[in-house]
C-alpha atoms as one frame of an Amber mdcrd trajectory, in Angstrom:
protein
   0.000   0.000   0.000   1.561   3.645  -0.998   1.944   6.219   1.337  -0.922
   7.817  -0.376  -3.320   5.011   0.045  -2.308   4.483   3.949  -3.510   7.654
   4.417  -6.754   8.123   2.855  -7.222   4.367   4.141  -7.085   5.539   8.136
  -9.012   8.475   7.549 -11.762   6.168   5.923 -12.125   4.224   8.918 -12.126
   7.367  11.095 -15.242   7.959   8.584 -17.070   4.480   9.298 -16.196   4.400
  13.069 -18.170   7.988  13.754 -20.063   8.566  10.560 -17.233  11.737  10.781
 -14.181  12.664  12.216 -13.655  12.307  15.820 -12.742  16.161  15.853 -15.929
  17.625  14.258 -18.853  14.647  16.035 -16.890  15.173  19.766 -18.974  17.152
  22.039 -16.305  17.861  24.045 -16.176  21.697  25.656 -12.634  21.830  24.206
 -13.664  20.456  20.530 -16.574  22.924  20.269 -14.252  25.855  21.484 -11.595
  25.166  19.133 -13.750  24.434  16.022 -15.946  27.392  16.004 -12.165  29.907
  17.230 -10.657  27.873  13.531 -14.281  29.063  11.873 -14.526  32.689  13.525
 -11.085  33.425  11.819 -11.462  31.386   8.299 -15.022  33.360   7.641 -13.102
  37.106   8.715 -10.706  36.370   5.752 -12.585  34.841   3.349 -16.469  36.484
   4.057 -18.254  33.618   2.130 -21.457  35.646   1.354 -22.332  35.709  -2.232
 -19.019  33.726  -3.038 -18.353  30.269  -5.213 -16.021  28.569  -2.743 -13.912
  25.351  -3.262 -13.301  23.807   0.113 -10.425  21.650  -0.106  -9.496  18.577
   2.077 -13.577  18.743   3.031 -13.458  15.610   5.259 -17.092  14.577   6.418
 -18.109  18.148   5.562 -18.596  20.279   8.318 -16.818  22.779   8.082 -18.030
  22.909   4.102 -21.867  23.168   5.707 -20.616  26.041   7.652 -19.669  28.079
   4.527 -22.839  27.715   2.995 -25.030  28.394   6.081 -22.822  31.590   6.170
 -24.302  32.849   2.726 -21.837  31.211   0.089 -23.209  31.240  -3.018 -22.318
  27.937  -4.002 -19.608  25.215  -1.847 -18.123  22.510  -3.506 -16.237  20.113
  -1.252 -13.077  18.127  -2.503 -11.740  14.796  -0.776  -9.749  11.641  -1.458
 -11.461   9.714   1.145 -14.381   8.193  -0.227 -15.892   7.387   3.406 -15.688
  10.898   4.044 -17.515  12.769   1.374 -20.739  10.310   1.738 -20.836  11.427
   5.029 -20.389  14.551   3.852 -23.274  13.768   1.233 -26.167  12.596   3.713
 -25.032  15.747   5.716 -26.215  18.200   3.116 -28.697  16.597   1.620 -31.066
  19.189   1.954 -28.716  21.788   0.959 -28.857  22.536  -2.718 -25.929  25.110
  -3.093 -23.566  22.708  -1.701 -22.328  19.124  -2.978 -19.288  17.179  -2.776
 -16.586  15.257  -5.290 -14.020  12.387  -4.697 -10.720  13.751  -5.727  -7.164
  13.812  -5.260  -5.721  17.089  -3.767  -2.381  16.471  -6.889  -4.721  16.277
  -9.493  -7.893  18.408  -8.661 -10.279  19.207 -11.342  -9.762  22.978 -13.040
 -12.981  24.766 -12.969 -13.742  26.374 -16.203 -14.372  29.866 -13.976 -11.730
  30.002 -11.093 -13.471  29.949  -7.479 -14.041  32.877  -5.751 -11.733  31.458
  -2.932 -10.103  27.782  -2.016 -10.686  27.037   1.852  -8.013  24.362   2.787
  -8.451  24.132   6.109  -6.356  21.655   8.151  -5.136  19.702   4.683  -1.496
  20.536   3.967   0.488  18.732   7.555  -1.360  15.878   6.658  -0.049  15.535
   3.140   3.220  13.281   1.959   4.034  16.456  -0.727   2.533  19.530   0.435
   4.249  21.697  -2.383   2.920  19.803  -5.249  -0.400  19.505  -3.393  -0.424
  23.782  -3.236   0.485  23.529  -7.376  -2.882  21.824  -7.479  -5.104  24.379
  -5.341  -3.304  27.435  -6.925  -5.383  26.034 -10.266  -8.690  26.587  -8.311
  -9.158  30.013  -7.548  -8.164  33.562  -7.081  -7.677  33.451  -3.575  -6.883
  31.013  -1.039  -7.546  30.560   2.908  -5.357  28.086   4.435  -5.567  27.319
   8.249  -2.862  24.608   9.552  -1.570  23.620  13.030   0.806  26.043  14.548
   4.805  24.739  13.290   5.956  27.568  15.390   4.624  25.734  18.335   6.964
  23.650  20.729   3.991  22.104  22.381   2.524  20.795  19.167   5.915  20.047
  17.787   5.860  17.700  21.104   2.158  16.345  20.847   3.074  15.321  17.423
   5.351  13.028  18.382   4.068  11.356  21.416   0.383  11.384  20.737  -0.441
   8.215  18.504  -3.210  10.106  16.593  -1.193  12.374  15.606   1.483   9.575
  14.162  -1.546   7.112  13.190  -2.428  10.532  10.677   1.080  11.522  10.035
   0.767  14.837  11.404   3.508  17.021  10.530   2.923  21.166  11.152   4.907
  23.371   9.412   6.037  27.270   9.825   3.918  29.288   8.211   6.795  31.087
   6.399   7.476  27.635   4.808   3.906  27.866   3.321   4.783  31.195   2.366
   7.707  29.811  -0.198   5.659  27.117  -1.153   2.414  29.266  -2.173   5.122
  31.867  -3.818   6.558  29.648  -5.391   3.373  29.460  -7.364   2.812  33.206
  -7.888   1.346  33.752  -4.776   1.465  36.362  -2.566   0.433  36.084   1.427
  -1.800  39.697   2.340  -3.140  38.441   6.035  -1.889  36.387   8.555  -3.758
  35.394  11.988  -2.200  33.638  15.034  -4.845  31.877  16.697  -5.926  29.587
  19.395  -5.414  28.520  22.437  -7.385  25.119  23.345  -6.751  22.425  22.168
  -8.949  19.505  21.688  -9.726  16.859  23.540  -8.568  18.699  26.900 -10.308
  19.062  30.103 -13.328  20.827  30.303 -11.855  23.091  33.132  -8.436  23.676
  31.295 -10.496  24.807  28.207 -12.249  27.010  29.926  -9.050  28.296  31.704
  -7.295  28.831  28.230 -10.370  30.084  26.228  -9.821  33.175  29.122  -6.533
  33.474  28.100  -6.805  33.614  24.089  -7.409  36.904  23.477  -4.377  38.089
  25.018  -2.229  35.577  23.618  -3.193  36.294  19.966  -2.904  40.139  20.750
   0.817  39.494  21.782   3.435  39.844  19.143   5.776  36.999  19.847   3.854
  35.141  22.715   1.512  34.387  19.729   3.617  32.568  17.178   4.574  30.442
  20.105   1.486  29.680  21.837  -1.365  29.519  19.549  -2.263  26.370  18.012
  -2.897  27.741  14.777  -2.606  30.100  12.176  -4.974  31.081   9.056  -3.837
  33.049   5.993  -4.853  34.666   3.355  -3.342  34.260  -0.384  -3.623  36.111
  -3.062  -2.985  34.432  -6.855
């Protein structure tokens, strides 16, 4: 089995286990925190009213739903994992402005009108080649949102190698300055950056509540922030 396959393969049976991912059906105080802190600061970059957006990496579709309850004019949702997008399918079911495709993030289909904007939201540090993945997107649209764990981190950098989730999925953050070559490298050009975060999932209810006090000031803190927050979103122009 490729490195490819093993992938998509353990994020299927994430799929059939949950009928989702464990990070998006968890009720858990911390899950719900850090979800709707990573969707607060995707929809201030992108604004998805009235706009045709290609959410990349679209897993059980969510976070895709969320776009097009937040006035998108159309969403179409991209995935390798076939488990995934018919979750993703039964989930919108009733929504007609939204639908979902099985494909692979190297080889994604070129709209004959470019997207208003690509959402890849937690894609690239789970990828085996991010930079040819990024050739792929840059295809899609004019603009692109990308949110990925925090490589800046040293607690994540840590987590990454002692949790075995994070090694089942080969979870590998990366600086965000990285991403910055990577998407220039394609004729992009990075116009917004946002440090953000500071629960992470699957903690204690009364830690989460304890950090969610904290976050503002740690994301309002040059330095502090590229350090402590868990992630970071930004905004590409093509």
């Amino acid at each position: 089995m490729s490195e490819r396959e093993r992938s998509i393969s353990e994020f299927n049976r994430d799929v059939e286990a949950l009928d989702g991912y464990v990070y998006t059906r968890s009720d858990k105080l911390s899950c719900r925190l850090s979800n709707a802190r990573m969707s607060d600061a995707i929809h201030a970059l992108v604004e998805p009213r009235g706009k045709r957006i290609a959410d990349v990496g679209c897993g059980d579709g969510t976070y895709s739903l969320e776009l097009a309850q937040a006035g998108a004019r159309e969403v179409v949702g991209f995935d390798a994992a076939e488990a995934a997008v018919e979750s993703a399918r039964r989930r919108a079911a009733n929504t007609s402005h939204l639908r979902f495709e099985i494909a692979d993030v190297y080889a994604l289909p070129r709209p004959d009108t470019p997207y208003d904007v690509a959402v890849v939201r937690g894609l690239l540090h789970h990828l085996y080649d991010a930079p040819r993945a990024i050739a792929s997107i840059a295809g899609l649209a004019r603009e692109v949102v990308v949110l990925e764990p925090n490589g800046y981190s040293p607690i994540l950098k840590l987590i990454e190698k002692v949790s075995p989730y994070h090694r089942e999925h080969e979870e590998k953050s990366y600086p965000p300055r990285r991403l910055d070559r990577w998407f220039e490298a394609c004729g992009g050009r990075v116009e917004q950056r946002l440090f953000i975060g500071l629960v992470p999932m699957f903690c204690p209810d009364w830690m989460a509540r304890g950090l969610k006090r904290l976050e503002p000031l740690v994301e309002a803190t040059p330095g502090l922030r590229a350090i402590g927050c868990g992630q970071y979103v930004q905004r590409i122009r093509l």
